[in-house]
VOGU-3710 file (C-alpha; in Angstrom, 3 decimals, decimal comma):
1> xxxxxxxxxx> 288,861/-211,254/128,746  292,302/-212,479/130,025  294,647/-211,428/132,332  298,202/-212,080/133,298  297,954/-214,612/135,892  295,834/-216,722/133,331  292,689/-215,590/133,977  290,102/-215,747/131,902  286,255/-214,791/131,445  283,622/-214,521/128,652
11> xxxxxxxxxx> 279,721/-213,614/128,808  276,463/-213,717/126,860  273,519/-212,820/127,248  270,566/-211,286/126,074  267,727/-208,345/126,693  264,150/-209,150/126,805  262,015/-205,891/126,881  259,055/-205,863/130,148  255,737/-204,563/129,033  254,034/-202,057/131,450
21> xxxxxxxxxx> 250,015/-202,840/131,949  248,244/-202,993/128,368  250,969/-202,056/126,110  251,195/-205,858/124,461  247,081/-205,682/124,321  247,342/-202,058/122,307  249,872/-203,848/119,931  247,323/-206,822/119,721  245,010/-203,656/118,722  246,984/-202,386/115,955
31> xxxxxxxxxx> 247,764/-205,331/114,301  243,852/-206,070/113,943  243,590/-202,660/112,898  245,711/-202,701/109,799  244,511/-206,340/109,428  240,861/-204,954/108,938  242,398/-201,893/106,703  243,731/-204,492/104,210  240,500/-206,190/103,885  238,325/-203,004/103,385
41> xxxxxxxxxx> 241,188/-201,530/101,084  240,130/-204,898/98,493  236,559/-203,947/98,892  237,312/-200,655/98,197  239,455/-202,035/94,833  236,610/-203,860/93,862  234,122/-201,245/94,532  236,148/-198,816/92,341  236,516/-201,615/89,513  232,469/-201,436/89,752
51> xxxxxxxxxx> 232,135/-197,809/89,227  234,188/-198,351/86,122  232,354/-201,081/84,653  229,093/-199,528/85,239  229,876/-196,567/83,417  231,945/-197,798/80,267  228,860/-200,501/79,929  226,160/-198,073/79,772  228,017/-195,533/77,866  228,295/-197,925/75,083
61> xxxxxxxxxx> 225,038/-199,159/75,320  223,845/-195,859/74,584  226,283/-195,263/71,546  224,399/-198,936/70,701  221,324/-197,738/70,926  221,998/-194,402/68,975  223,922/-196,170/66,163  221,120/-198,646/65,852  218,313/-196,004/65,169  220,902/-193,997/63,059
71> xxxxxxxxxx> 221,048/-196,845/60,662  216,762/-197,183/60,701  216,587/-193,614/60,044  218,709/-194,315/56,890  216,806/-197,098/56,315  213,657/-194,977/56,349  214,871/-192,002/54,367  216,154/-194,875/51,718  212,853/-195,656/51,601  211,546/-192,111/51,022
81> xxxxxxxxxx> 213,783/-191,393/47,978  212,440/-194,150/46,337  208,553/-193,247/47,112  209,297/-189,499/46,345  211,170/-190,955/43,099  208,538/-192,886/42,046  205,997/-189,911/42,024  207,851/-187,293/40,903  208,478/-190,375/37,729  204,800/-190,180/37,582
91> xxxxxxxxxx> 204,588/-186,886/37,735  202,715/-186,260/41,165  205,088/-184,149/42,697  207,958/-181,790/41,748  211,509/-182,590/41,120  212,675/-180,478/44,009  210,417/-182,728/46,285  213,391/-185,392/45,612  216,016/-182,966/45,907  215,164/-182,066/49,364
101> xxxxxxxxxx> 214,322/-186,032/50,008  217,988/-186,536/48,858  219,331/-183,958/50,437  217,714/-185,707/53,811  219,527/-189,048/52,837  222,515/-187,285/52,987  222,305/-185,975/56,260  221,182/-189,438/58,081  224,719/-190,671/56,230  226,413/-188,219/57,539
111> xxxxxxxxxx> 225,555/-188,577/61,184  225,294/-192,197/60,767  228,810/-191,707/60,189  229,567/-189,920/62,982  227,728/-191,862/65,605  229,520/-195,255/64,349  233,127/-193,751/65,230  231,244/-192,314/68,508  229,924/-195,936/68,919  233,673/-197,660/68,083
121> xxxxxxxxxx> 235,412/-195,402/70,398  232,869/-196,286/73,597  233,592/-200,075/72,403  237,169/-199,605/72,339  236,682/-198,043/76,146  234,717/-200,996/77,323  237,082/-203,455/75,854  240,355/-201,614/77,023  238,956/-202,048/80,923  237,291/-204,630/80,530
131> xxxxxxxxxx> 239,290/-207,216/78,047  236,018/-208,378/76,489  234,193/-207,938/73,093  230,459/-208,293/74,205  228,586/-206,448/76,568  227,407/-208,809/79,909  224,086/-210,309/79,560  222,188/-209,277/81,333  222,448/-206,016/80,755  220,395/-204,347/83,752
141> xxxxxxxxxx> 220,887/-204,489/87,382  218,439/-205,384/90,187  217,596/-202,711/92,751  219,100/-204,204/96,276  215,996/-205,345/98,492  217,117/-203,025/101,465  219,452/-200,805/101,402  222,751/-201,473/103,604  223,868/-200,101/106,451  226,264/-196,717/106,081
151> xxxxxxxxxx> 228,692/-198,518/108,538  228,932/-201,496/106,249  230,584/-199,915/102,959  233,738/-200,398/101,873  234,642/-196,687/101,979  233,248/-196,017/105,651  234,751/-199,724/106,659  238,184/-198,521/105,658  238,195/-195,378/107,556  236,810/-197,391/110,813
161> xxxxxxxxxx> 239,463/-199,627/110,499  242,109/-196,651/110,157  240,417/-194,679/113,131  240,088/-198,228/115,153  244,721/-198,513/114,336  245,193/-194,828/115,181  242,888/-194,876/118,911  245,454/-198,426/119,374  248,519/-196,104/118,886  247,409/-193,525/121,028
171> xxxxxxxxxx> 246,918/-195,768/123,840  249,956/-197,484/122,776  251,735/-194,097/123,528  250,312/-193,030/126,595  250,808/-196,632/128,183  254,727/-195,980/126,964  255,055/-192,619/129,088  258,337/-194,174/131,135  260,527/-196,250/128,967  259,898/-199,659/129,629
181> xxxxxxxxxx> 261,934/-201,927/131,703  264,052/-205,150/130,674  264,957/-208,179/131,754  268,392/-208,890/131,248  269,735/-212,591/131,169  273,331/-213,752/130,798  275,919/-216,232/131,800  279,451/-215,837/132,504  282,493/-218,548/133,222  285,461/-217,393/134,809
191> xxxxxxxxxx> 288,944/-219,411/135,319  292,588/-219,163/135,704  295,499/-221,844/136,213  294,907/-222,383/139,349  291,604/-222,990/139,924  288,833/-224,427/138,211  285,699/-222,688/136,094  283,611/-220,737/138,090  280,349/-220,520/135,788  277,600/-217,534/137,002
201> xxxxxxxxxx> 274,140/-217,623/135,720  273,141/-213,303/135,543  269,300/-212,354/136,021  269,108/-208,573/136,186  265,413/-206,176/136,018  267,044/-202,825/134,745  264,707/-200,065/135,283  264,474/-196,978/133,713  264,793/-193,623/136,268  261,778/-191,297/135,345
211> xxxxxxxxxx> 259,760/-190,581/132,186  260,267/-190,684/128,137  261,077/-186,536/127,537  259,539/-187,738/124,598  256,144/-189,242/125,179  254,276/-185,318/125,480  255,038/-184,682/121,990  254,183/-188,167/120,476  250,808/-188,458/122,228  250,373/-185,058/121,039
221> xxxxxxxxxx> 251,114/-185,649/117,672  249,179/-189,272/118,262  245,831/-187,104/119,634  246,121/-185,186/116,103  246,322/-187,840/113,823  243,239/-189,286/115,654  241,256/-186,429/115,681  241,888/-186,386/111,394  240,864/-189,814/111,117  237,350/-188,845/113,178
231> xxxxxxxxxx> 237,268/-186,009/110,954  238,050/-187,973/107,547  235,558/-190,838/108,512  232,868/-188,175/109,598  233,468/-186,660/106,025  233,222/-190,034/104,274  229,590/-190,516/105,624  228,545/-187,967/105,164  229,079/-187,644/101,300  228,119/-190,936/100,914
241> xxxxxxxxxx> 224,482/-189,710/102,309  224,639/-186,953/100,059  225,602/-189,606/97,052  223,027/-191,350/98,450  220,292/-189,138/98,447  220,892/-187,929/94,703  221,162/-191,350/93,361  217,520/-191,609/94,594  216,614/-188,341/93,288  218,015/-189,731/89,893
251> xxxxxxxxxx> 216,198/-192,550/89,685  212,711/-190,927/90,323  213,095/-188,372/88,087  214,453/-191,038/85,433  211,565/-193,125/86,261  209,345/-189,642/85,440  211,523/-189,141/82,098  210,858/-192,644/80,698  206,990/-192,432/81,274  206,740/-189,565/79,522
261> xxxxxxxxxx> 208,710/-190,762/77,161  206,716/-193,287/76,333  203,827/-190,777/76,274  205,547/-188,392/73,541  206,576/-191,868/71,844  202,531/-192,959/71,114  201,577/-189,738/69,771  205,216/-189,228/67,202  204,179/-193,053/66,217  200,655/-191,629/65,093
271> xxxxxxxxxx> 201,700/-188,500/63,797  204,320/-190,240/61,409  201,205/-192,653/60,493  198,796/-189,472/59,049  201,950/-187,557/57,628  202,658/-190,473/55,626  199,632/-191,125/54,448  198,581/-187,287/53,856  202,137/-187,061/51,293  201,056/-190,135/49,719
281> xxxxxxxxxx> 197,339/-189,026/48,742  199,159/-185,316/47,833  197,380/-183,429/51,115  200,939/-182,173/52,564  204,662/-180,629/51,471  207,787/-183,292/51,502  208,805/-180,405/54,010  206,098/-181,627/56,042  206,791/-185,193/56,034  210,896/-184,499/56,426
291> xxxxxxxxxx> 209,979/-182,376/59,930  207,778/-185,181/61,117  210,304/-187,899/60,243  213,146/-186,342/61,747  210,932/-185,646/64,736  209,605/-189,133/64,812  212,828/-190,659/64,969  213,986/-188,162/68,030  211,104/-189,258/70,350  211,481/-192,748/69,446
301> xxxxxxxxxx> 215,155/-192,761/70,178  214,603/-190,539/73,492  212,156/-193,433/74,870  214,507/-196,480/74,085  217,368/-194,077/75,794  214,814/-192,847/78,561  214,540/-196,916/79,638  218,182/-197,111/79,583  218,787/-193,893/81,413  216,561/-195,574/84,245
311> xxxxxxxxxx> 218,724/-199,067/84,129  222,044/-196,812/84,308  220,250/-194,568/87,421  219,527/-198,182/89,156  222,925/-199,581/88,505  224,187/-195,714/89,959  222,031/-196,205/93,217  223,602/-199,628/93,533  226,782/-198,362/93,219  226,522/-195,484/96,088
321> xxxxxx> 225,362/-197,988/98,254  228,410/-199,572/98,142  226,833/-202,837/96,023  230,153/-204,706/93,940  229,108/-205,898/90,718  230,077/-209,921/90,718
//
């Protein structure tokens, strides 16, 4: 500023805000908060990357497993043709005996075609997520020792942390009821021609006259976006105990499924023996034999996919607990 007389005078300064009681220890607060809401949001990435792996491997280790006994079952009825071939060339059994025998052979190449493209588009799934051509070795997961604590997975970890940010704000806000005060520090020269530079160093506390008109409505709104984060977290735990719970359920009764399984396995095994022999000495139909082939293959291929159903139910329990895959 300058006058006529030659005066002249200039100032700068600056304004420092004054925390009331708590306010920088709430800020503290929500930094850690978001801090911890980052870290549990990469668990929860990783956790999610799990679920996907787990279920693109085991789908097409079943679409494996099916092509895999599709081709034996070709195999097999190959192998029937010829035997039915051979007698009817001999003249043990009639030539409609081979027509329903190749009639059979046709079927197992039709669904053998259809369960390699079901098998090719699982592999072209697991490769698309995954960016690899073979299947991880090894294949089946180990059931964790002891189970973890609900407070521990990512899911329930990220919702503490957002809970933990949103009870900082609200205290935050209700420690900010009057607008804060500020320190105000400045200096200032003044002069003119006659006299020399008077230079003023300016320390001023300015402080506010009542309370923020605002602060009733933002702790309101702060209390409400609290009280959904309780809510949200309370939800989160208790679907995981319900994901839990079924996971176990899962596994027993997949557990139950591949013993008896194994059960229905023995006896098809035995069963295919005596057919076999009793077409070969002429004491049953090629009708016969078909029914127990077909059937023989069907519980063989239900116990190989009861064992795998298990592994997948483990790997499932694993993942509601909140166990990442490596």
């Amino acid at each position: 500023m300058t006058g006529d007389q030659g005066f002249r005078s200039w100032e700068g300064g600056a304004t420092f805000p004054i925390w009331w009681p708590g306010q920088s220890g709430h800020q503290s607060a929500i930094g850690d908060g978001y801090q911890q809401q980052t870290q549990a949001g990469q668990a929860q990435l990783a956790l999610m990357a799990s679920k996907q792996l787990r279920q693109v491997v085991w789908q097409t280790k079943k679409a494996a497993m099916r092509l895999k006994f599709g081709r034996k079952n070709l195999q097999q009825t190959q192998a029937l043709v010829d035997l039915v071939q051979q007698k009817v060339d001999a003249g043990e059994s009639p030539k409609f005996d081979l027509l329903l025998a190749q009639k059979s052979l046709y079927d197992a190449e039709k669904r053998l075609t259809q369960l390699q493209a079901d098998y090719d588009v699982a592999l072209q799934h697991y490769q698309f997520w995954t960016q690899q051509t073979e299947l991880p070795s090894p294949l089946a997961e180990t059931l964790v020792a002891s189970a973890p604590e609900l407070d521990n997975h990512p899911d329930v970890q990220s919702l503490a942390a957002r809970q933990k940010t949103e009870q900082a704000r609200l205290d935050l806000v209700e420690a900010s009821r009057h607008s804060n005060p500020n320190l105000y520090l400045a200096a200032k020269n003044e002069r003119d021609d006659q006299t020399a530079d008077n230079n003023i160093l300016i320390a001023e506390i300015r402080i506010p006259i009542g309370s923020n008109p605002m602060a009733p409505t933002r702790i309101a709104e702060q209390r409400q976006q609290l009280s959904q984060s309780q809510m949200a977290l309370a939800r989160v735990k208790q679907q995981l105990e319900m994901d839990q719970f079924q996971a176990r359920q899962s596994l027993q009764a997949a557990q139950k499924n591949e013993t008896l399984a194994a059960e229905q396995n023995a006896l098809a095994e035995e069963a295919m023996r005596l057919a076999q022999t009793a077409y070969q000495e002429g004491e049953t139909s090629i009708q016969n034999l078909l029914q127990m082939k077909q059937q023989y293959f069907e519980d063989k291929l239900n116990f190989k996919l009861a064992r795998l159903n298990r592994l997948e139910a483990i790997a499932n329990l694993n993942q509601a607990l909140g166990v990442r895959l490596k």
